[in-house]
C-alpha positions in Angstrom: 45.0 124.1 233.0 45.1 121.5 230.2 45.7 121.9 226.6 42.7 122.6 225.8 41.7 125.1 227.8 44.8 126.5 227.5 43.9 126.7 223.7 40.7 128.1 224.4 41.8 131.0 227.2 44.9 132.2 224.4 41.5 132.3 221.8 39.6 134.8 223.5 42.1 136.0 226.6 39.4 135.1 229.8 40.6 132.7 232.5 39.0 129.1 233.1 37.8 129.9 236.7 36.6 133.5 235.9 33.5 134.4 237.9 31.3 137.5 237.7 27.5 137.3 239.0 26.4 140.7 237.2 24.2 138.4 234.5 23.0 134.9 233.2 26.2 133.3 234.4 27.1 130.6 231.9 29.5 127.5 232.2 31.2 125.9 228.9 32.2 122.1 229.0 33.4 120.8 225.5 35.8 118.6 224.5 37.0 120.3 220.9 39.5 123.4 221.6 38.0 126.1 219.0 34.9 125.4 219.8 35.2 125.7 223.5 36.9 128.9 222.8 34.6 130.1 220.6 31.5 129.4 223.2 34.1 131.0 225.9 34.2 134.2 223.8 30.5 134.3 222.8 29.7 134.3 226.7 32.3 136.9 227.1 31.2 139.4 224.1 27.0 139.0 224.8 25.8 141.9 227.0 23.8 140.5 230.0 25.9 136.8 229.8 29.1 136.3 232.5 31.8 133.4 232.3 31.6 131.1 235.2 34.0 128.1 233.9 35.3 126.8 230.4 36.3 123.3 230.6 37.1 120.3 228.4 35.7 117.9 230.9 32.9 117.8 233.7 35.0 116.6 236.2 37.4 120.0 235.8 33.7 122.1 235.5 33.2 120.8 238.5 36.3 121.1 240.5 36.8 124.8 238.8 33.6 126.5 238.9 32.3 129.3 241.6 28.8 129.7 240.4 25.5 127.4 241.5 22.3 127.4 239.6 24.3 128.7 236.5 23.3 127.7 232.8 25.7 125.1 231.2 26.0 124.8 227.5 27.2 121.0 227.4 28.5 119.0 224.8 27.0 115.5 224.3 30.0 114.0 223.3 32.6 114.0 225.8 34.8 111.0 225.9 34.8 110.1 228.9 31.3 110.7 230.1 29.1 111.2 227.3 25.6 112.0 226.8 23.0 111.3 229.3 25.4 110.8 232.1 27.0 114.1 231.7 23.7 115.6 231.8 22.7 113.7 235.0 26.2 114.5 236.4 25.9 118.2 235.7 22.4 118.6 236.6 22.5 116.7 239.9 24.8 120.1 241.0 22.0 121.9 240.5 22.6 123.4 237.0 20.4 123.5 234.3 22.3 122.1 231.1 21.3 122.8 227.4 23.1 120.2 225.3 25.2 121.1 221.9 25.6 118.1 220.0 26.3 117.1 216.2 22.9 114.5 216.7 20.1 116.1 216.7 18.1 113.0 216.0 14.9 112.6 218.0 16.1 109.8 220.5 18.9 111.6 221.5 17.1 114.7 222.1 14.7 112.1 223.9 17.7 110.7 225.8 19.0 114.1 227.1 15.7 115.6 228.3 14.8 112.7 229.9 18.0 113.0 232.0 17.0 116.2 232.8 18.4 119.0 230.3 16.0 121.8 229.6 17.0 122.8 226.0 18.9 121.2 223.4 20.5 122.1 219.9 22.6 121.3 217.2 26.1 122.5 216.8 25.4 124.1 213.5 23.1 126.3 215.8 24.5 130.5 214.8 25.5 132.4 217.8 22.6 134.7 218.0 19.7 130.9 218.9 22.7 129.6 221.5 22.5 133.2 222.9 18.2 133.1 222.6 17.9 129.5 223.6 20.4 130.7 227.1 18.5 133.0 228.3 15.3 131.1 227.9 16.7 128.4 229.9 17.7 130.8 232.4 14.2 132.3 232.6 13.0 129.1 233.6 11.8 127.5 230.1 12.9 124.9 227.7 14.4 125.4 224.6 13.6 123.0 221.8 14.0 124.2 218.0 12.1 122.8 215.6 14.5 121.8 213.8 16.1 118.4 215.8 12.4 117.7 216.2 11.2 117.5 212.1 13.6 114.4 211.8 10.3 112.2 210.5 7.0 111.8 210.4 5.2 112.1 214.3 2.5 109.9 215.3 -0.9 111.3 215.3 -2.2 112.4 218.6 -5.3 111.8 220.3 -5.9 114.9 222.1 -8.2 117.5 221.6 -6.4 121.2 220.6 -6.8 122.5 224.0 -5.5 119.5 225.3 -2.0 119.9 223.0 -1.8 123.6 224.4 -1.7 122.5 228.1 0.7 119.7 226.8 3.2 122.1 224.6 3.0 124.5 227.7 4.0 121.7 230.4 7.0 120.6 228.0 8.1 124.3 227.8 8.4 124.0 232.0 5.6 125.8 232.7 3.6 125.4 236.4 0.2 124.8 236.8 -0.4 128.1 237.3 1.8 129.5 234.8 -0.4 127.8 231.7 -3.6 128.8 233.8 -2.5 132.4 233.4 -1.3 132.5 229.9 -4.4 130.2 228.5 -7.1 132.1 230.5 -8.5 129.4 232.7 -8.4 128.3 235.9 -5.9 126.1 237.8 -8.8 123.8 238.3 -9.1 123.6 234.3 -5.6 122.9 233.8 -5.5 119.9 236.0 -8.8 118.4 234.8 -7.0 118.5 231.2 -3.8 116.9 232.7 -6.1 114.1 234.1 -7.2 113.7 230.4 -4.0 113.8 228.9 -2.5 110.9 231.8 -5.7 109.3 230.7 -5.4 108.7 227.0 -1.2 108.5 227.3 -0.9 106.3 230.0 1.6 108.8 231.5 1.6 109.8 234.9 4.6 111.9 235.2 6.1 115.3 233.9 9.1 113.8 232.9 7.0 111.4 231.0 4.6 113.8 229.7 7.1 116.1 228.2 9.0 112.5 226.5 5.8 112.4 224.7 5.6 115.5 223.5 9.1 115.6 221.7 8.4 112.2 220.6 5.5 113.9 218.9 7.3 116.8 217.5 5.1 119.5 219.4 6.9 122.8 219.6 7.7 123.1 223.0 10.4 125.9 222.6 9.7 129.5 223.7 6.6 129.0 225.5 6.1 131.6 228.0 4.4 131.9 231.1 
């Protein structure tokens, strides 16, 4: 155990390699003691939520953990592997990361979703969002407050309003069938409006698609199926 997750485990008393599969089980990688600690204790305390790992690093995550497929909160920042490569290092493990960081400007929430994290906030973000935005990652979604998206002014879009619901719906993680269901139509429908929206973007991908619609501020948090 380093010093700073020795720091963090005398904050809040749980052990670095703690497992329990009971809930959402959560992993912790940041670099700053107290808040590491403080993450580690919020996991802890919240009913439904179980500790995997807390570490200052993703190598030690890594090397430490006994979970797969758990949520990791992640900070963006860590020295030696910051940013997008954390969250390609973290997520090729077959985690799904939601990123904390201090930027919540639009190209780095662009940067880290395109690497493949599924929800992102600021660290100014009060316990009870980290907790919401957790469990909607867990549940399958993405997690996107409005707030690191309302940096600027958003281009406009050229899609019709039915169009941007399929779109917002997609960026939230939802199948096919999933915004079939919750928008009334068929699967048949949806696709046809995907055609239209690869059409007029020039975007062939999902990846892509959902790039686009960050870069155009659409609220793309808390979508459900």
């Amino acid at each position: 155990m380093n010093k700073t997750e020795s720091s963090a485990a005398a904050v809040t008393g749980w052990s670095p390699t703690v497992v329990s599969m009971t809930g959402i089980v959560v992993g912790v990688i940041d670099r700053h003691p107290l808040y590491l600690g403080a993450l580690a204790r919020l996991v802890v305390e919240t009913p439904g939520l179980e500790l995997c790992a807390a570490t200052a690093s993703v190598a030690r995550f890594l090397s430490e953990r006994r979970c797969a497929n758990c949520v990791v909160l992640l900070d963006s920042g860590l020295p030696w592997l910051p940013g997008a490569s954390a969250v390609r290092t973290v997520t090729g493990h077959g985690h799904r990361v939601l990123v904390l960081s201090a930027e919540t400007a639009r190209q780095e929430v662009r940067a880290a979703m395109s690497a493949g994290a599924v929800g992102y906030l600021g660290k100014s973000a009060e316990a009870e969002e980290i907790v919401a935005a957790v469990r909607q990652v867990a549940a399958g979604n993405r997690y996107l407050p409005p707030s690191v998206l309302l940096d600027g002014p958003s281009p406009q879009l050229d899609l019709s309003d039915r169009e941007v619901d399929v779109l917002t719906r997609l960026a939230g993680g939802a199948r096919d069938e999933d915004i079939a269901r919750s928008l009334k139509i068929s699967v048949r429908t949806v696709r046809s409006y995907l055609d239209r929206i690869r059409d007029k973007t020039g975007l062939r991908r999902r990846s892509e698609l959902t790039r686009y619609a960050i870069e155009h501020g659409l609220v793309a948090f808390r979508v459900s199926a």
